[in-house]
MITI-104213 format. One line per field, with one value per residue (C-alpha): residue in three letters; residue number from 1; x, y, z. Coordinates in Angstrom, 3 decimals, padded with zeros to 6 digits. Each point is the difference from the previous one (the first is absolute). Example, Ala and Ser with C-alpha at 12.3 -4.5 7.8 and 13.67 -1.06 7.14 Angstrom:
2
residuo: ALA | SER
num: 1 | 2
u: 012.300 | 001.370
v: -004.500 | 003.440
w: 007.800 | -000.660
END
This chain:
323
residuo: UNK | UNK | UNK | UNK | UNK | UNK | UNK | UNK | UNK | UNK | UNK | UNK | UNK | UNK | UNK | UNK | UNK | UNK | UNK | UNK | UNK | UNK | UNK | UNK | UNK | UNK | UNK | UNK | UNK | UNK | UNK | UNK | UNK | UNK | UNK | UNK | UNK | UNK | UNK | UNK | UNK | UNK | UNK | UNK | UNK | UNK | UNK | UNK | UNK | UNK | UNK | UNK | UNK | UNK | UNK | UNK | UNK | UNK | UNK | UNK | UNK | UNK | UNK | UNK | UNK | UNK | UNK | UNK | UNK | UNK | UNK | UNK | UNK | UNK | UNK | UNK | UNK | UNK | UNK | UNK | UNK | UNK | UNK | UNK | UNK | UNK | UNK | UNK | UNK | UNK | UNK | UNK | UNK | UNK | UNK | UNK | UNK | UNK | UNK | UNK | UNK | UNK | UNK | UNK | UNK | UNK | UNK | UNK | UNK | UNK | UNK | UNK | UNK | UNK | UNK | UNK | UNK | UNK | UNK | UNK | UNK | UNK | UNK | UNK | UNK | UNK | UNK | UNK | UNK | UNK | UNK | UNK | UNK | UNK | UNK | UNK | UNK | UNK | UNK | UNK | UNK | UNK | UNK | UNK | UNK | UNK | UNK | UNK | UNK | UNK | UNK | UNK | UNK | UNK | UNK | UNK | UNK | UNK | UNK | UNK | UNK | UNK | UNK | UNK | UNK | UNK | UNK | UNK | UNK | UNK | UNK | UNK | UNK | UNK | UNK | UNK | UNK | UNK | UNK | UNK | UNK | UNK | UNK | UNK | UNK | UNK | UNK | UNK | UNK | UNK | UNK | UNK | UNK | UNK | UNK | UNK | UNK | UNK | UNK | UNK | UNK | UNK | UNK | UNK | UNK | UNK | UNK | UNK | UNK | UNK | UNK | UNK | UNK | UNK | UNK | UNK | UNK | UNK | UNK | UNK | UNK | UNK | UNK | UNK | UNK | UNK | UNK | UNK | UNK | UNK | UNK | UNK | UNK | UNK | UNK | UNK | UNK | UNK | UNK | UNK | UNK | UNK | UNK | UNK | UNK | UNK | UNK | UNK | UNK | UNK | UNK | UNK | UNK | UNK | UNK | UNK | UNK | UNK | UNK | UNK | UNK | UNK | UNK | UNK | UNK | UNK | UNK | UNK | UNK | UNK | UNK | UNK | UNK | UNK | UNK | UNK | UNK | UNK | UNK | UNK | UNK | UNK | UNK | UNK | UNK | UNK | UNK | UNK | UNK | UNK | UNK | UNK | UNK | UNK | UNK | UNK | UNK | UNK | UNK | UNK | UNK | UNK | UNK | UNK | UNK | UNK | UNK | UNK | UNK | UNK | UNK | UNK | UNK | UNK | UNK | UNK | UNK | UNK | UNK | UNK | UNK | UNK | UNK
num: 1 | 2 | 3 | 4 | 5 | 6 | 7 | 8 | 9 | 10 | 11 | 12 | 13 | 14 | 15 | 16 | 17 | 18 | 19 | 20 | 21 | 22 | 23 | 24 | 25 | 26 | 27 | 28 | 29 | 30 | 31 | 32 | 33 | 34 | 35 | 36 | 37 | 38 | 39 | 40 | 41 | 42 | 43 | 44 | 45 | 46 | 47 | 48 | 49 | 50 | 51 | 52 | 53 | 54 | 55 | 56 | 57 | 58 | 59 | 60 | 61 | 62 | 63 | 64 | 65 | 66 | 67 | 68 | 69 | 70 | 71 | 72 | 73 | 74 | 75 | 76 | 77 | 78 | 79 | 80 | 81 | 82 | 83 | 84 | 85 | 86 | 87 | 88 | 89 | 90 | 91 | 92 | 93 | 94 | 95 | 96 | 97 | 98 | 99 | 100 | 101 | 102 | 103 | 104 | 105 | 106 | 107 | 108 | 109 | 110 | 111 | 112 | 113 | 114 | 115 | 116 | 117 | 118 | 119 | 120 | 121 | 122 | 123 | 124 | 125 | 126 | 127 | 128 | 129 | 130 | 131 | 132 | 133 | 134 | 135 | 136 | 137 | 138 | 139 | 140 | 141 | 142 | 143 | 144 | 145 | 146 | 147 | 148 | 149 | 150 | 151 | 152 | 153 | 154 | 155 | 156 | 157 | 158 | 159 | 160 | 161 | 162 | 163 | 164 | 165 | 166 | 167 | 168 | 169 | 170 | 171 | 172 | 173 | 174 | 175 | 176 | 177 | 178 | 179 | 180 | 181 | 182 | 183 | 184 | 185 | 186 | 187 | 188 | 189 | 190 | 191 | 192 | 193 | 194 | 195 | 196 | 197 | 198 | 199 | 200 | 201 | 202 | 203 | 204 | 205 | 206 | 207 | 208 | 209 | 210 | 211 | 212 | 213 | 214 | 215 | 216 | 217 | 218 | 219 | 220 | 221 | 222 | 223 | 224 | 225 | 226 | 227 | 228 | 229 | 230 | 231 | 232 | 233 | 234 | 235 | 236 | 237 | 238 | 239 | 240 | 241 | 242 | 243 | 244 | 245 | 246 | 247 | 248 | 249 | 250 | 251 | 252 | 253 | 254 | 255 | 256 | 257 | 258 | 259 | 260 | 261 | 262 | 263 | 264 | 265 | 266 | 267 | 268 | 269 | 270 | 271 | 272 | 273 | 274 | 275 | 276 | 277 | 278 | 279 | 280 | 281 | 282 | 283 | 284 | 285 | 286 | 287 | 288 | 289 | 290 | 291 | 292 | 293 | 294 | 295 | 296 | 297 | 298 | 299 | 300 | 301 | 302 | 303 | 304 | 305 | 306 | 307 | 308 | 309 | 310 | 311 | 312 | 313 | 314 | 315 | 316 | 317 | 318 | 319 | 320 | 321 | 322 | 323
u: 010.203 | -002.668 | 000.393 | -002.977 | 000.911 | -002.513 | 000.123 | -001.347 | -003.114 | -000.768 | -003.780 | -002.750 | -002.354 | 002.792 | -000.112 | -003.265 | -000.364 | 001.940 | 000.302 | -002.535 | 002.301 | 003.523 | 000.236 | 000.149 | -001.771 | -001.200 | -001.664 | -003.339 | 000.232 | -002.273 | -000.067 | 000.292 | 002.617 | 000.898 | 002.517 | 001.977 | 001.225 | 003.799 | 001.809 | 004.327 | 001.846 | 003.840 | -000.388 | -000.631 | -002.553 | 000.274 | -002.263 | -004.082 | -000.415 | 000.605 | -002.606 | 002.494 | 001.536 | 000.277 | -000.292 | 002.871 | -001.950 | -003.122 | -000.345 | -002.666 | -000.077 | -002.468 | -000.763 | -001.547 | -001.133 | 002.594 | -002.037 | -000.966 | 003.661 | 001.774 | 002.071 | -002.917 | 001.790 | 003.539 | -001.591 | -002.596 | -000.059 | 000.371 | -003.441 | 000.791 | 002.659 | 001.132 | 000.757 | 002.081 | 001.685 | 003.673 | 002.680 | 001.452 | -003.794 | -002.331 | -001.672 | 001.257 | -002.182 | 000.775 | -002.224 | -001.454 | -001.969 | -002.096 | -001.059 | -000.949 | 003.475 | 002.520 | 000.204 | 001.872 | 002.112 | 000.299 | 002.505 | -000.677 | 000.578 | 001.838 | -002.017 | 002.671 | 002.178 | -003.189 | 002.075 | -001.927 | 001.422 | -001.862 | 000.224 | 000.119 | -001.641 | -001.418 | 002.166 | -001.979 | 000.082 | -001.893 | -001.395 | -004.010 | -000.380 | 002.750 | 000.213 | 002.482 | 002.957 | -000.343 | 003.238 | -000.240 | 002.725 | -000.179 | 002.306 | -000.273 | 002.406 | -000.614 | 001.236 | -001.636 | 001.236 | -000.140 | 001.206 | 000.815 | 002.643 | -000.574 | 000.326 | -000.357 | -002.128 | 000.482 | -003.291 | -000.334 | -002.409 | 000.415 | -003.123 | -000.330 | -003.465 | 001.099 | -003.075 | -003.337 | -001.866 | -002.174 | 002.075 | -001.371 | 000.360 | 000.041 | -003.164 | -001.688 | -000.051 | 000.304 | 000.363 | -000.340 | 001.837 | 002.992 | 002.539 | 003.931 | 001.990 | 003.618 | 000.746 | 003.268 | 000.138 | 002.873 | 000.050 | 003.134 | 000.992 | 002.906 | 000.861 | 002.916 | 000.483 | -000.870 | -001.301 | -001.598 | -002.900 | -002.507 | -000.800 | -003.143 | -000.039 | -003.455 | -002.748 | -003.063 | -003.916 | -002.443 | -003.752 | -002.473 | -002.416 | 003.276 | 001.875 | 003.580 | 001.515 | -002.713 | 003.942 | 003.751 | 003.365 | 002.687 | 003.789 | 001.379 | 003.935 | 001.451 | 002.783 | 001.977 | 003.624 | -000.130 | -000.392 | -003.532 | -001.566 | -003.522 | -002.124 | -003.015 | -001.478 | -003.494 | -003.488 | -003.478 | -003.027 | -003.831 | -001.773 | -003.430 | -001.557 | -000.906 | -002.564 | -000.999 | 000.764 | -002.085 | 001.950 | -001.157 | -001.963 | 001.031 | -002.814 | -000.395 | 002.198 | 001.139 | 002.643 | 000.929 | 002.102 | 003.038 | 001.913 | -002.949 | 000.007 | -002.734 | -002.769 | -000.166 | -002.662 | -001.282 | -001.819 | -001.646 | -003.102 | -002.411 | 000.030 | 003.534 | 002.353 | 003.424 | 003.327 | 003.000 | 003.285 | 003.114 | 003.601 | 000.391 | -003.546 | -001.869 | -002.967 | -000.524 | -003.558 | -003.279 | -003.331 | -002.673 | -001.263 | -003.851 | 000.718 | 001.429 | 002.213 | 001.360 | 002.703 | 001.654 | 002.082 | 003.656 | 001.802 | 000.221 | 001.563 | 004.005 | 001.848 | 001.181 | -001.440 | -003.294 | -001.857 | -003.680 | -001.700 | -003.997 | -000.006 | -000.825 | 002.033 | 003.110 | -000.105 | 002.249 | 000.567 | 003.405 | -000.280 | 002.959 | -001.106 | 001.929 | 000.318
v: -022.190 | 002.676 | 002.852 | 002.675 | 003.071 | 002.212 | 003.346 | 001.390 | 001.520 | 002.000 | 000.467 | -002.675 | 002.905 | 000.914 | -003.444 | -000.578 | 003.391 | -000.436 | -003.397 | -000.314 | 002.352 | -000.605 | -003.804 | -001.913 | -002.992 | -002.998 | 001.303 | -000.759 | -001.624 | -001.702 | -003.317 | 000.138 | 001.657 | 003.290 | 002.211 | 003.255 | 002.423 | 001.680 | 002.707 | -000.199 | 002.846 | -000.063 | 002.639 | -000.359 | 002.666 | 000.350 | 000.841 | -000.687 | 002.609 | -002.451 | 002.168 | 001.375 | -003.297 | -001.356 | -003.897 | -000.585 | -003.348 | -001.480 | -003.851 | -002.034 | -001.746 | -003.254 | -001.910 | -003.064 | -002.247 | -002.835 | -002.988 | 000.762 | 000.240 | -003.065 | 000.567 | -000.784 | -003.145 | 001.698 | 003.076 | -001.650 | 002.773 | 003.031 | 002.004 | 001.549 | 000.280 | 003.198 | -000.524 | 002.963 | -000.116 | -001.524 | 001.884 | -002.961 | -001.364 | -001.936 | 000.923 | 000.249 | -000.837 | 000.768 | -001.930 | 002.227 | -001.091 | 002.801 | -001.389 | 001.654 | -000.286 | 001.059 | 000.513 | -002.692 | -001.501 | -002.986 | -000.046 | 000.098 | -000.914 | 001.240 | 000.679 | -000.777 | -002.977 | -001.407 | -000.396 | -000.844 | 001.586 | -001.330 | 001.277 | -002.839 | 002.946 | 003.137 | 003.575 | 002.040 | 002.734 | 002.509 | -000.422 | 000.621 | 002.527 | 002.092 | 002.993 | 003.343 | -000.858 | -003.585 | -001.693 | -003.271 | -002.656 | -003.562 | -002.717 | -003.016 | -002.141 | -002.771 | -002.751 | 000.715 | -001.944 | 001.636 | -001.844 | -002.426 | 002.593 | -000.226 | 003.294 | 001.523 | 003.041 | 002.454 | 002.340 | 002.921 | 002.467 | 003.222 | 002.162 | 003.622 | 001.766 | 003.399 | 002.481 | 000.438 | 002.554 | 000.372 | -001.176 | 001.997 | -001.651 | 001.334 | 000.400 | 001.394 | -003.585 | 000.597 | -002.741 | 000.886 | -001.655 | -001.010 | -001.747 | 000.587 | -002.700 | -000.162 | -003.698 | -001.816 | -003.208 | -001.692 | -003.652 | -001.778 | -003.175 | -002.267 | -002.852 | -002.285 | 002.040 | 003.523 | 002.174 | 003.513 | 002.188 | 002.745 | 002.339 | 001.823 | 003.292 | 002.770 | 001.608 | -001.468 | 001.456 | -002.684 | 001.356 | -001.658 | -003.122 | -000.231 | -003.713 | 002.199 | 003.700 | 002.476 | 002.040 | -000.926 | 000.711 | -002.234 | -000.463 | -003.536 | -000.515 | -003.362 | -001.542 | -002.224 | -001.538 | 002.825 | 003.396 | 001.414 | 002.209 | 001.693 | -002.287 | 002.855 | 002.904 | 001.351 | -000.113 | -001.454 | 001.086 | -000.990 | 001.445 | -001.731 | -003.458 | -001.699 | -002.462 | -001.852 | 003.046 | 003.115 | 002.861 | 002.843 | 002.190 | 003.816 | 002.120 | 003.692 | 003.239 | 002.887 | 002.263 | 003.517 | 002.331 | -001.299 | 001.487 | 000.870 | 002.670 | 000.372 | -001.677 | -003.498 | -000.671 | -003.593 | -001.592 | -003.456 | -001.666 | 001.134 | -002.350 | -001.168 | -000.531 | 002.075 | -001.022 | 002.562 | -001.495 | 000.878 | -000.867 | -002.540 | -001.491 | 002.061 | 000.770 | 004.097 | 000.232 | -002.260 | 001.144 | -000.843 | 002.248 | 001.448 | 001.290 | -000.842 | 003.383 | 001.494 | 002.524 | -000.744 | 001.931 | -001.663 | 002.794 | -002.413 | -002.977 | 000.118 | 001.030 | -002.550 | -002.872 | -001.560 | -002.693 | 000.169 | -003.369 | -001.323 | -002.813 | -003.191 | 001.018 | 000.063 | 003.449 | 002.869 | 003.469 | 002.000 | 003.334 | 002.007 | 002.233 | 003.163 | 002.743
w: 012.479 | 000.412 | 002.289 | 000.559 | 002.112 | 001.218 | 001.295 | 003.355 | -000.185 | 003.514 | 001.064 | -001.083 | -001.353 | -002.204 | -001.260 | -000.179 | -001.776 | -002.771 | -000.319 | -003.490 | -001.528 | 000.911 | -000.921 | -003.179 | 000.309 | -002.123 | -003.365 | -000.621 | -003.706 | -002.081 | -000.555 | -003.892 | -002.129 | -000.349 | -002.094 | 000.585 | -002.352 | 001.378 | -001.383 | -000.108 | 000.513 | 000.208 | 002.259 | 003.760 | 001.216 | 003.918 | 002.583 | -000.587 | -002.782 | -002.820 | -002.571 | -002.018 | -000.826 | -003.716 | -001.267 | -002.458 | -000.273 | 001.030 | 001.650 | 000.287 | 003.342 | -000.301 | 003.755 | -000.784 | 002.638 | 000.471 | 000.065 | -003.455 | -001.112 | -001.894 | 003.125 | 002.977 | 001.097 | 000.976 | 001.252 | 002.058 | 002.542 | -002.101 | -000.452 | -003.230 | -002.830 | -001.530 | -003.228 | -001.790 | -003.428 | -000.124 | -001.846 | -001.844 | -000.713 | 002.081 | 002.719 | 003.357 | 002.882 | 003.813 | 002.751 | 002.549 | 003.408 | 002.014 | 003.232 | 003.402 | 001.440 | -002.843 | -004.061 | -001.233 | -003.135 | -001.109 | -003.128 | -003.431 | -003.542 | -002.801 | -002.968 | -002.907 | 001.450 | 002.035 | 003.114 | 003.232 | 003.515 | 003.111 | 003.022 | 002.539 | 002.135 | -000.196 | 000.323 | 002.062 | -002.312 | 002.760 | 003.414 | 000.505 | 001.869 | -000.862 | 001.784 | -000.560 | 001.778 | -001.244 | -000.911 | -001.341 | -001.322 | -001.389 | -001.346 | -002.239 | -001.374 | -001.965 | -003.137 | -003.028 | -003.598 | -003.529 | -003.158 | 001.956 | 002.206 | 003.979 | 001.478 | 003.465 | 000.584 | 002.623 | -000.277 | 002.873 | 000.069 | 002.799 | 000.280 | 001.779 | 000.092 | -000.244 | 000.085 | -000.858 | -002.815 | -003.018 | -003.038 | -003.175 | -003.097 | -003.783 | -001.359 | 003.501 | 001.782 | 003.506 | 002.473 | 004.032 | 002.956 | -002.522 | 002.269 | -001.745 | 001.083 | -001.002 | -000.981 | -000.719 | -001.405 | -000.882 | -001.989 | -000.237 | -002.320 | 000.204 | -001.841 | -000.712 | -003.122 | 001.271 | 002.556 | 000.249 | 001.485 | -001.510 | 002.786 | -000.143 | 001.671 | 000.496 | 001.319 | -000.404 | 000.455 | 001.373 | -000.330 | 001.974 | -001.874 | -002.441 | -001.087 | -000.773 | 000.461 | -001.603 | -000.769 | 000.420 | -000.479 | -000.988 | -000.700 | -000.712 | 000.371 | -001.168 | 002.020 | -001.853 | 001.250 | 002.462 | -002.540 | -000.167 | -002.549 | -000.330 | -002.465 | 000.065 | 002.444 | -000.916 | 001.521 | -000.691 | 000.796 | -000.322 | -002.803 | -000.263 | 000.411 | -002.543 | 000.634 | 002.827 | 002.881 | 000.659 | 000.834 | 001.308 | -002.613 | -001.158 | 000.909 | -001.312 | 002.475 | -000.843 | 002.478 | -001.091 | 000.401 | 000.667 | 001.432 | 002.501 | 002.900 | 001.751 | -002.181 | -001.973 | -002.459 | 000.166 | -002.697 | 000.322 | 000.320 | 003.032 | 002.618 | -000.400 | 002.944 | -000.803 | 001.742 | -000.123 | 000.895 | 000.372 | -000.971 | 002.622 | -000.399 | 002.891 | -000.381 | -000.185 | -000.717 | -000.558 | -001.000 | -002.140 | -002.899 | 000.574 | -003.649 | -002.794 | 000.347 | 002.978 | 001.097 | 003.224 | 002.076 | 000.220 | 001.650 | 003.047 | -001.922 | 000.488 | -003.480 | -002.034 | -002.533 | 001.154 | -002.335 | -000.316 | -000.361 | -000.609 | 003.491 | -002.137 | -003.566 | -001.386 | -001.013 | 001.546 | -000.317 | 000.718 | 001.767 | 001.146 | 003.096 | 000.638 | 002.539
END
């Protein structure tokens, strides 16, 4: 069952107006492979101001197109497989479709045991477009066997596109029109030996042009015979890519003092277009540099933190404005 809800959006100019900015929509990936690099943190920053967040532990995240996979056959309809490190061995691989209507999954296989689970259909993982205000649900359930054991699988997903901003990252990655969307997904096994459900609980950060959540929070609880328990709550987050996927570059800027007054000092190269924005993504100021040093008068800008970023990089400054 797949439900979409969309909110009302009153006056077509409105609509029209901020219509490029306000919806995620399918990512435009290349064809061949490409790896990430994410950072784990048992901590769970909140907000978009992830840049003082620490990796406890770094993951490489490998997407491998699925027709080259020893698994092209079951996953005919998947586009690519992400293939992370399993914690008993192996390597696990999850089956991902991006199309124009939704981001799909297909199932996956464990990397240790070698276990297959098909989805007989896709779970519409999220709607394209999705819009703030979005809620979206869907259902599967299905028969899948392992080790010769049938079970019955009950997998739900509930989706809620919270707000838009521009996450920072450690390391002065900056990523504009980051949609957080609070997602619940819940999996549930029974079989004629045993029963019980992991739920998955969390904010995640969808970046435009990206195949998963540039940032996330997550907390599973196992449910077993009825009493639950917290298996793990921490974050990840994106710390480079590693091949195969240009990021945005760093580029050289400067901001100082901070705190600032009346007058910032601005340091980058001439002929560079600098965005200031503001807690909740808005943009304060743009301008581009006729020098490669300049002093501009901020006693108009409202007090509070405002991150300076190079349009085009991944580079950001932090200036704190007072009055």
């Amino acid at each position: 069952m797949k439900t979409t809800l969309r909110h009302a959006v009153f006056g077509v100019l409105f609509t029209l107006t901020l219509a490029a900015q306000a919806q995620l929509t399918q990512p435009n990936l290349p064809d061949h492979g490409f790896s990430f690099v994410y950072g784990v943190t048992n901590l769970q920053p909140e907000g978009f101001d992830w840049s003082a967040a620490s990796s406890i532990q770094n993951v490489n995240f490998d997407f491998v197109p699925a027709d080259s996979t020893a698994y092209a056959d079951q996953f005919s309809q998947a586009d690519f497989s992400q293939q992370t490190p399993g914690q008993t061995g192996g390597i696990n691989e999850a089956f991902y479709e991006y199309n124009p209507d939704y981001f799909g999954f297909w199932g996956g296989v464990d990397g240790a045991s070698g276990a297959q689970i098909v989805h007989p259909e896709v779970v519409e993982y999220l709607p394209y477009p999705m819009e703030v205000g979005d809620v979206h649900q869907d259902t599967l359930v299905f028969d899948f066997m392992v080790s010769g054991l049938a079970y019955v699988r009950d997998y739900s997903v509930d989706m809620e596109a919270v707000e838009l901003g521009t996450l920072t990252l450690p390391g002065g990655q900056v990523f504009e029109n980051t949609m957080r969307i609070q997602a619940n997904v819940a999996v549930f096994d029974s079989s004629v030996a045993s029963s019980g459900s992991i739920l998955t609980e969390g904010s995640q950060y969808w970046a435009p042009d990206m195949p998963l959540p540039v940032a996330q929070t997550y907390t599973y609880t196992q449910i077993v015979d009825g009493d639950s328990s917290v298996i793990f709550s921490g974050a990840e987050f994106l710390v480079d890519a590693a091949a195969g996927f240009d990021l945005p570059l760093a580029a050289s800027l400067e901001a100082f003092p901070s705190p600032a007054k009346h007058t910032l000092n601005v340091v980058a190269k001439a002929g560079s277009w600098v965005r200031v924005l503001n807690l909740q993504g808005q943009t304060v100021e743009r301008r581009q540099l006729t020098s490669d040093r300049e002093a501009w008068d901020v006693s108009t800008w409202p007090a509070g933190l405002h991150f300076l970023q190079v349009e085009g990089s991944r580079t950001t400054r932090r200036v704190l404005i007072t009055h």
